[in-house]
N, C-alpha and C positions, 0 to 999 in steps of 0.2 A: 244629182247625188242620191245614194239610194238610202232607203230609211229605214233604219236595222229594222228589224221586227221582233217579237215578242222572245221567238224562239233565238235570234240570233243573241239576246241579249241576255237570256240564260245560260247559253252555252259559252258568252264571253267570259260570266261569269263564273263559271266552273273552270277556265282555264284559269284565270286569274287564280282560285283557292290552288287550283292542282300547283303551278309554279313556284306562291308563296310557301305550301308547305316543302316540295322540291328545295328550295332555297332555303328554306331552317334544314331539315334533315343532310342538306350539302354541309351548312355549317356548324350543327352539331357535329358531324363527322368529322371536320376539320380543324375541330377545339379539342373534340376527343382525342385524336392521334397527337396533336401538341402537348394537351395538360396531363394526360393518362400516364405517360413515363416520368413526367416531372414527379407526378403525386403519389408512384410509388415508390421512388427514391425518397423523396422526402420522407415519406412511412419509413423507410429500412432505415432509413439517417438518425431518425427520432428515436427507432426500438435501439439501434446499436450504439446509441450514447448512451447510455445506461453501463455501468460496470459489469461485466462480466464474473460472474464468479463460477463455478463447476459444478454448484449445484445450479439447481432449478430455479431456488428462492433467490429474492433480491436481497441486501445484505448492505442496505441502506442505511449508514452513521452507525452502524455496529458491527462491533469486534465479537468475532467466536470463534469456537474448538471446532475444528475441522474433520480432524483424522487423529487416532492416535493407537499407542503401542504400548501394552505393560501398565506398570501404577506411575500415574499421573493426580498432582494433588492441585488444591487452588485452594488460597488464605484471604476471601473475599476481606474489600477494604473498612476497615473498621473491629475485625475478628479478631481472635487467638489460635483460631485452631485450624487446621486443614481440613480440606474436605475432598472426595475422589472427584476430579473431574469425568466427564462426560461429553460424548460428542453434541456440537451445539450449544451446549452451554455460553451464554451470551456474558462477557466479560468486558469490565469497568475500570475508571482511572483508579489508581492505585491495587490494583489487585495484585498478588502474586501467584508466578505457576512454578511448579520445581517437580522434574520429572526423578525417578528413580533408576537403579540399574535395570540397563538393557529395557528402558524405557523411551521415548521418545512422541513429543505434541505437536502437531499442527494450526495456530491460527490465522486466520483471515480477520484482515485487518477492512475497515469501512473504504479505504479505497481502493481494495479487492489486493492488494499488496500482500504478499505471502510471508509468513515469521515459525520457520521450525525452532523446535529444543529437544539437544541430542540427548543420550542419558547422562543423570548427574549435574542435571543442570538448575539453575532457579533463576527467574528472572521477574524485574519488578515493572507493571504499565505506569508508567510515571505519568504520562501527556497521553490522552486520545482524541485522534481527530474528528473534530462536529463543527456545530454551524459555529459555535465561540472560536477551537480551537484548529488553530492552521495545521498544526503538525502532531506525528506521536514521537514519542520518547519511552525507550524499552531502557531500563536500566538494567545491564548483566550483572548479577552480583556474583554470579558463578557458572562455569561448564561451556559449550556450544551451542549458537547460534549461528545460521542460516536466513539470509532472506533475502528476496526475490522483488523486489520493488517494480511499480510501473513509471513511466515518461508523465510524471504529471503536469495538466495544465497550468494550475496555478502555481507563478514562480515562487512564491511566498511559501507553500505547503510542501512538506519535508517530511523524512526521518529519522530522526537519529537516535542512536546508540550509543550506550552512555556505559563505562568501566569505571572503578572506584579511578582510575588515574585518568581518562582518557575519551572522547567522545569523538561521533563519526556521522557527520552529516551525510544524509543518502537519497538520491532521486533518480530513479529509471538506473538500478543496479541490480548483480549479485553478487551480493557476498557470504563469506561466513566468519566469523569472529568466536575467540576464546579467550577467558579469562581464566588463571590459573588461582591457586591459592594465597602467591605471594602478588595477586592482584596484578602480576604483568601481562599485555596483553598485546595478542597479535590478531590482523586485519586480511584475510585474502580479499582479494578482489577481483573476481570472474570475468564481470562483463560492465561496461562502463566506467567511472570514477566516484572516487569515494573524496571529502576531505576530513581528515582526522587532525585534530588538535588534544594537545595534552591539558592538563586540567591544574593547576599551579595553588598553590595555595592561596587560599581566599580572607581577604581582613575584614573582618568583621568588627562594626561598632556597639558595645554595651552601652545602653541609657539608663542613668539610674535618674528617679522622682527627688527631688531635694528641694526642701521649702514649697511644694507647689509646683515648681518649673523643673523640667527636664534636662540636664544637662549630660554632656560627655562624661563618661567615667573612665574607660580605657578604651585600648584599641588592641587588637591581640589579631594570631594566624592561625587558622585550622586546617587541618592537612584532611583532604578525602579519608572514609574509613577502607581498609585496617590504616592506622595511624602509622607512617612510617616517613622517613626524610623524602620529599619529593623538590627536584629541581625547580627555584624560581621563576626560570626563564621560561618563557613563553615561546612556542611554535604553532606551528599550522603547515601539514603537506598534504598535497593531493598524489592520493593512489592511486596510477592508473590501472587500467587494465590487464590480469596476470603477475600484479605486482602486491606485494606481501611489505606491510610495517609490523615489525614490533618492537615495544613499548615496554622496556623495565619498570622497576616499579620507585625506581629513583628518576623517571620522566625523561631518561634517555631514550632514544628510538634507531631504529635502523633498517632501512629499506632492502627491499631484494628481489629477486626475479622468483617468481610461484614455478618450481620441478614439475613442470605437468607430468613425466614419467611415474614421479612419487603420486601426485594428487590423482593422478589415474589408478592405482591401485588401493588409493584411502575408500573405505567402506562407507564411511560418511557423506562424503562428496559424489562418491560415485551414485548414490543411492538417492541424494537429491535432486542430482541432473536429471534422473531417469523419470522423479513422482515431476519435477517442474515439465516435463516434456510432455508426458501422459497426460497433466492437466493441459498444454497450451493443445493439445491434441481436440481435448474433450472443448474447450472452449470455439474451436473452430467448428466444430459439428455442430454445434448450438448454435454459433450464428449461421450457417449454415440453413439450419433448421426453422430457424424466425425469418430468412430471409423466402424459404419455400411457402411456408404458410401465408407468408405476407401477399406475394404473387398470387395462390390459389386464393 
């Protein structure tokens, strides 16, 4: 048997390092090309759950003025007085916006959810959604709205829409809704389903103090404002798609199929379809764009 020698046992040695390192740089290369596309999906996964919205800024648990058109005012909650709104303007529960003639607002709602007001219109933030509250609640007290909701995850988180006679729960919709002066109100419905119930009079108990203890005093109805006879009976329908309620203000309703010929020439409708598309436009580019930089 022969007996390595000095030299032989160097040079084993060097084989051995060249191999091992041979064998990590095989299996770095072969972790790399497994984990490298997992891990920049996961990157684009993680950028593009975030809500989207058409600006640049994130738009996180808060409501603001978007775009707008003409005099537009806001009665923040607790005031008297109006004030001009402005774009950006960042808006709170109970605030009120009322656009003027041949006026017209845009807000962006916290879960990127779109809410126009045509002109002549005022509407009150009753509910906004945060980490407390699940849903928002726009009460129409008057004129045109428009809105553009998204497919939200949580089944519980909602929008609705609320007329002195009338409310309209909404999730991944469009629609537009009007409310007149004699408070009757009609519901289009674009795209998905809406359900609208009428709003009935509500009994309310008065407690008066007596000796110390609280007792029953009466029990009485108060009808939504403007005060007028509204039906006691209770309903709930769902509107599907292209399909049109409206709503007396005696809490009769009556369904009907939406004239796309007519709705195609409303200036209104038409004019919305057109800024909704421009935005689902511009939001594509963007992820688009997070998606390029993510790769580079």
């Amino acid at each position: 048997m022969a007996v390595p020698t000095q030299s032989m046992i160097f040079f084993k040695f060097i084989d051995n390092k060249i191999l091992a390192k041979c064998k990590s740089l095989w299996y770095f290369e072969v972790m790399r090309k497994k984990l490298l596309p997992l891990l920049i999906w996961t990157m684009i996964s993680y950028f593009l759950s975030f809500p989207l919205s058409y600006s640049q800024e994130t738009t996180s648990l808060t409501t603001k003025i978007t775009f707008l058109v003409g005099t537009v005012e806001v009665q923040k909650k607790g005031e008297t007085t109006w004030k001009k709104a402005k774009i950006d303007l960042i808006l709170s529960k109970h605030d009120k916006i009322k656009t003027w003639k041949d006026s017209l607002v845009e807000i962006l709602l916290s879960n990127s959810s779109v809410v126009r007001l045509g002109e002549l219109t005022t509407v009150e933030i009753s509910k906004l959604q945060d980490n407390m509250e699940k849903e928002n609640l726009l009460n129409i007290l008057f004129g045109d709205i428009w809105i553009k909701t998204l497919k939200l995850i949580d089944r519980d988180a909602m929008i609705k829409v609320m007329s002195p006679i009338a409310v309209a729960g909404i999730r991944g919709t469009v629609l537009s809704a009007k409310v007149m002066e004699d408070s009757s109100t009609s519901v289009n419905v674009y795209q998905g389903e809406v359900r609208v119930s009428n709003l009935p009079p509500k009994k309310e108990t008065k407690i008066e103090k007596k000796e110390g203890l609280y007792e029953i005093a009466k029990t009485y109805e108060e009808t939504a404002k403007p005060y007028h006879e509204v039906s006691c009976q209770e309903w709930c329908e769902i509107v599907k798609e292209m399909e049109r309620i409206t709503i007396s203000p005696d809490g009769s309703y009556k369904k009907s199929q939406i004239d796309q010929e007519a709705i195609g020439l409303d200036s209104w409708v038409k004019w919305n379809r057109e800024r909704d598309k421009s935005l689902e436009s511009l939001k594509d580019d963007l992820k688009d764009e997070r998606i390029k930089d993510i790769k580079e």
